[in-house]
N, C-alpha and C positions, 0 to 999 in steps of 0.2 A: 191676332191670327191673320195669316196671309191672305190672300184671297185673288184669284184672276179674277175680271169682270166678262164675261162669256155675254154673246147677243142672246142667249134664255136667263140672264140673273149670273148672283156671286156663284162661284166655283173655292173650296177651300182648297190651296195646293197641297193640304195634306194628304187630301184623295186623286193626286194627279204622281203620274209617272214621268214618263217622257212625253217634252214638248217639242212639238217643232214651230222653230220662232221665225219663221219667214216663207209662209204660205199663201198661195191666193184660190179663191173660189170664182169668184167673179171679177173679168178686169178687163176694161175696155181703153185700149191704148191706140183706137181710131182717130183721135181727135172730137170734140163736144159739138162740132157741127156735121160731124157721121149720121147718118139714118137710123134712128134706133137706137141712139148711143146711151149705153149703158142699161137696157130694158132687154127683159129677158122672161120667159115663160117659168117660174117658182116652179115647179109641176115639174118640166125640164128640166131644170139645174137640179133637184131632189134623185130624177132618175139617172142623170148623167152621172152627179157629182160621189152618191152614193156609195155605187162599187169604189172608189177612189176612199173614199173615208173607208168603209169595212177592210180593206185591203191594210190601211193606217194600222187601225185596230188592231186585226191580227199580226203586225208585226210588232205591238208591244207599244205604237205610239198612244196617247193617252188624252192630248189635246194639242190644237194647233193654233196658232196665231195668224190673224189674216191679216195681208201687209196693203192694202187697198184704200187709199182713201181715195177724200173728195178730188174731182177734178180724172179720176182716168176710170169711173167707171163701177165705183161701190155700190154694191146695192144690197143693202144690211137685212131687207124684209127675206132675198133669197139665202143672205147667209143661216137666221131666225129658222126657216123653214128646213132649211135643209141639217141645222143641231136639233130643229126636235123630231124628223123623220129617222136621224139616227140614234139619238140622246148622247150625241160627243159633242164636248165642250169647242166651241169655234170664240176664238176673242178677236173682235172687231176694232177696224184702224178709225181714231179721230184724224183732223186735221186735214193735208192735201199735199199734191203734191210739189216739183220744181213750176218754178215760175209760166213755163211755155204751156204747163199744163192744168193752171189755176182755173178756175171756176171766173166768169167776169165777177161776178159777185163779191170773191174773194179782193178781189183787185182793185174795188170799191171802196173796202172798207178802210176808216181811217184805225189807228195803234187801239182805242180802248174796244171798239167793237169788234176788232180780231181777238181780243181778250176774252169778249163776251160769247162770242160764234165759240170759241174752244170750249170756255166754262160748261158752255153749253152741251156740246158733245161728249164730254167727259162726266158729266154730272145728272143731265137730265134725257138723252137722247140725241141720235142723229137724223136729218135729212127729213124732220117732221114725225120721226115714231120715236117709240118707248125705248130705243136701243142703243145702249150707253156703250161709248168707246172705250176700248178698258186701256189703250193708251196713244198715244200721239204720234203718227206718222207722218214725217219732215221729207223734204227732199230738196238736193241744191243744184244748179248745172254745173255741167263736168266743166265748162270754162272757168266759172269761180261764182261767188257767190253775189248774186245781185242785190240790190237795194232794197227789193220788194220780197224777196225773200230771208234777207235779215232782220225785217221787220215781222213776217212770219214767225221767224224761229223764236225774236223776242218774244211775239206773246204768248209762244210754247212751252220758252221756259219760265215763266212767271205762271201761268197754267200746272206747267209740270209741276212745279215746285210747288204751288200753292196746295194740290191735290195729290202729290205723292205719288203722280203719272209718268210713266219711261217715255222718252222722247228716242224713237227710234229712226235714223237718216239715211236715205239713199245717198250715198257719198261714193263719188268715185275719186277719190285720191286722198293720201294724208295730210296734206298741208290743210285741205277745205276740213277735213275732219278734226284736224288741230281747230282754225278758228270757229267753226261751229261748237266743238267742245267750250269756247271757251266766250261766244257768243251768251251759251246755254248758261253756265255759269255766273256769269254776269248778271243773269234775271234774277239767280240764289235757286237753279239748278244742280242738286247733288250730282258731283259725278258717275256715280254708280245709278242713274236715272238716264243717263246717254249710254244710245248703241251707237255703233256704229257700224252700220251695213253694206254690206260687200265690201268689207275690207279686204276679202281676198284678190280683188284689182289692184290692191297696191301691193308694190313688190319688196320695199323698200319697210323693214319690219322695224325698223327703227321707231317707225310710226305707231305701230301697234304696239312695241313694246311703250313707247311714250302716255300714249292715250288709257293703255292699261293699268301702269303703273298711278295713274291718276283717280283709278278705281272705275274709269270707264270699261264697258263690254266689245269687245269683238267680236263682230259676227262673221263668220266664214259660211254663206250659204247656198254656194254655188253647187255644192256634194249633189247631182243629179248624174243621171245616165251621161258618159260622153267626158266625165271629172278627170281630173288627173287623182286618181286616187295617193298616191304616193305623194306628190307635190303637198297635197291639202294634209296628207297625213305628217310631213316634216316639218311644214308649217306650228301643226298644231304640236307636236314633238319638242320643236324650240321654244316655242311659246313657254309651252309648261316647265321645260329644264330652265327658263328663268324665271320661273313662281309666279307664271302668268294663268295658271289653270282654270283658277275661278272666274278669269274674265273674259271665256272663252262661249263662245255661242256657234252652233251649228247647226244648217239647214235646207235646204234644196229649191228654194225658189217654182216651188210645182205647183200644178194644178193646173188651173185657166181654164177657164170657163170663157167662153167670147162671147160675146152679142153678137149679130149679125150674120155667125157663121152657124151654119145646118147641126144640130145638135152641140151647138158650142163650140165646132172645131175639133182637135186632138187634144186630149190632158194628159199633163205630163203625170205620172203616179206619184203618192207621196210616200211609197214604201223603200223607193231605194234607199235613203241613208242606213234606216237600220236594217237591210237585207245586205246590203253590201258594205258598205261602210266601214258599221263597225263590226260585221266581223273581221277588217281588212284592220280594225287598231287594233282588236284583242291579238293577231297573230304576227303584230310587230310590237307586243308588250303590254297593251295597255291591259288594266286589272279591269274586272266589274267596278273595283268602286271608281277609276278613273272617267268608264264610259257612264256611269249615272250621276257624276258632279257635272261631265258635258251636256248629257243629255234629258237630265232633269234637276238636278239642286240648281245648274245656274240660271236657266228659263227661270225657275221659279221663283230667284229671287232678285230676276231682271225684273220682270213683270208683276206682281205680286203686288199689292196694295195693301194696305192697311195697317 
């Protein structure tokens, strides 16, 4: 039986709807020598983030996946706090981020102890509590993929692979998302275990059709206020008129919660996609079962364990 790993324990996806597979709660993109970096009032984040999840809720979302790892600012005890003030399933990011924003620690380690630090996060806890990463968040720089974080990804997909963990990549272009797929692989990463995130920065769909066709996922999760609605909706349109549907993921990039800024700053909502969205596919064709193989069969069996 399926199962997400939620920061309260397993979640079966039989009891889950629509996910949204590219959200954050807390993320601090100051830099690790900021004042405060990454620390935040639990208390705060609960009343801020709150309205933001019930608002989720009513519009039919069901659980959301936090894209936040190590190095820009996770902080898993307020993700904890703030799914059991609501009781909505939040699934927490292992790993870290691109290079410029590793952890020194991270940068320390030689190939078997990046193996271990994963295992670790995936299986028994992160960041010193009880709160298991329910899957692996990568990320490469936009110039190309450096040394130190190919060696990263190795021990993510030897992780992944080993624990039946998605390895999901901030990637801004298809060529890097080609050899990242194929890094991953190399460890004896299933393809259908790689995402690939913000795909919608590349334009060039060749890519997506390639990395699909491999059984990898596409994520398009830019869909926030300000989208090109139409653009992301022909996008996904083509995709699926070549029997790419299942390998399609969609999501808004929202939230954010800040440190250091008065009340966390401004959050972005997480209800746009399906307030707008989709009803903008249903009234260019798409069926209900279209918009729940998007918006929940394929989350579910991105991320899904077991």
């Amino acid at each position: 039986m399926l199962y997400v790993m939620t920061v309260t324990g397993r979640v079966d996806v039989a009891r889950l709807g629509m996910i949204l597979p590219h959200e954050h709660v807390v993320t601090d993109l100051r830099g690790q020598d900021a004042l405060g970096f990454g620390l935040v009032d639990e208390t705060d984040v609960v009343r801020t983030m709150r309205p933001r999840i019930e608002e989720a809720r009513a519009a039919g979302v069901t659980a959301l996946i936090e894209c936040t790892p190590a190095g820009v600012g996770r902080n898993v005890l307020a993700m904890r706090a703030l799914a059991k003030a609501t009781g909505f399933p939040i699934v927490a990011a292992a790993g870290t981020y691109r290079e410029a924003y590793m952890p020194a620690w991270v940068k320390e380690m030689d190939d078997e102890q990046l193996v271990q630090w994963l295992r670790t996060e995936v299986t028994e806890g992160m960041d010193g509590t009880d709160v298991i990463g329910g899957f692996i968040k990568a990320a490469v720089s936009d110039s190309g993929i450096t040394a130190l974080e190919e060696r990263v990804l190795r021990a993510m997909g030897r992780v992944g692979a080993q624990y039946g963990v998605t390895v999901a990549s901030h990637t801004i272009g298809g060529r890097l998302a080609v050899q990242e797929a194929e890094t991953l692989s190399s460890e004896g990463l299933p393809a259908e275990r790689f995402v690939w995130v913000h795909a919608q920065a590349e334009p060039d769909l060749g890519y997506h059709r390639e990395l699909a066709s491999r059984g990898c996922y596409i994520e398009y999760d830019g869909i926030a206020a300000g989208a090109d609605l139409a653009a992301n909706a022909e996008t996904i349109e083509r995709m699926s008129g070549w029997g790419f549907a299942e390998r399609l993921l969609l999501s808004q990039d929202a939230g954010w919660y800040k440190p250091g800024e008065p009340g966390g700053g401004e959050q972005v909502p997480y209800d746009y996609l399906p307030r707008n969205f989709l009803p903008f596919l249903r009234d260019r064709g798409f069926s209900e079962a279209d918009v729940r193989l998007l918006t929940a069969s394929n989350p579910q069996r991105a991320f899904g364990r077991g």
